[in-house]
LUMMARRO-970075 format. One record per residue (C-alpha): z, y, x. Coordinates in pm, whole numbers, padded with zeros to 5 digits, always signed. Each point is the difference from the previous one (the first is absolute). Example, Ala and Ser with C-alpha at 12.3 -4.5 7.8 and 13.67 -1.06 7.14 Angstrom:
BEGIN
+00780-00450+01230-00066+00344+00137
This chain:
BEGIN
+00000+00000+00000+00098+00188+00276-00318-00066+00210-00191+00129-00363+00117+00315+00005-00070+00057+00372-00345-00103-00030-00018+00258-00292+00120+00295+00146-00172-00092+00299-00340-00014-00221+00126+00317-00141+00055+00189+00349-00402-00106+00090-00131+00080-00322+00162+00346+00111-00079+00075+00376-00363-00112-00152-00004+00249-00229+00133+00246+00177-00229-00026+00279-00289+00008-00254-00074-00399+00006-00037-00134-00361+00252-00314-00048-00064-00267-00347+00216-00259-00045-00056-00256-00323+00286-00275-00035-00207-00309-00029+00182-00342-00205+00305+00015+00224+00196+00253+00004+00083+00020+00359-00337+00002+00068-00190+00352+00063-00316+00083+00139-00002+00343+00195-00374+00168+00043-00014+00289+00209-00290+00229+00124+00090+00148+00348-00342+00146+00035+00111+00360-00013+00306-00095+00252-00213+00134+00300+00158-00081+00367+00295-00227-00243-00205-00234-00102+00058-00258+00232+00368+00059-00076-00061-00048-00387-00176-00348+00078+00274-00083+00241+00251+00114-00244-00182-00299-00255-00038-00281+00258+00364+00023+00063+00109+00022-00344-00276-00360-00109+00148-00147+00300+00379+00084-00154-00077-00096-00376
């Protein structure tokens, strides 16, 4: 339950430094609920980029 709500807020925190930098962030909850899917568009993240598709190879390595 615990591990739920990290993985949450921690959905919630990259939806946000997404948005914030401009990136557009989706996520659609498929049968399980635990499951999420997280699209993002870093094309506008200029010289970050890289970062941004660090920042995801960590995170599917993680989940």
């Amino acid at each position: 339950m615990v591990r739920r709500h990290l993985l949450r807020a921690a959905t919630a925190v990259v939806a946000a430094v997404l948005a914030a930098t401009g990136l557009q962030a989706v996520t659609a909850a498929t049968a399980s609920a635990a499951v999420r899917t997280v699209y993002y568009d870093a094309s506008r993240a200029g010289e970050f980029r890289t970062n941004f598709d660090a920042a995801a190879r960590i995170w599917n390595s993680s989940v």
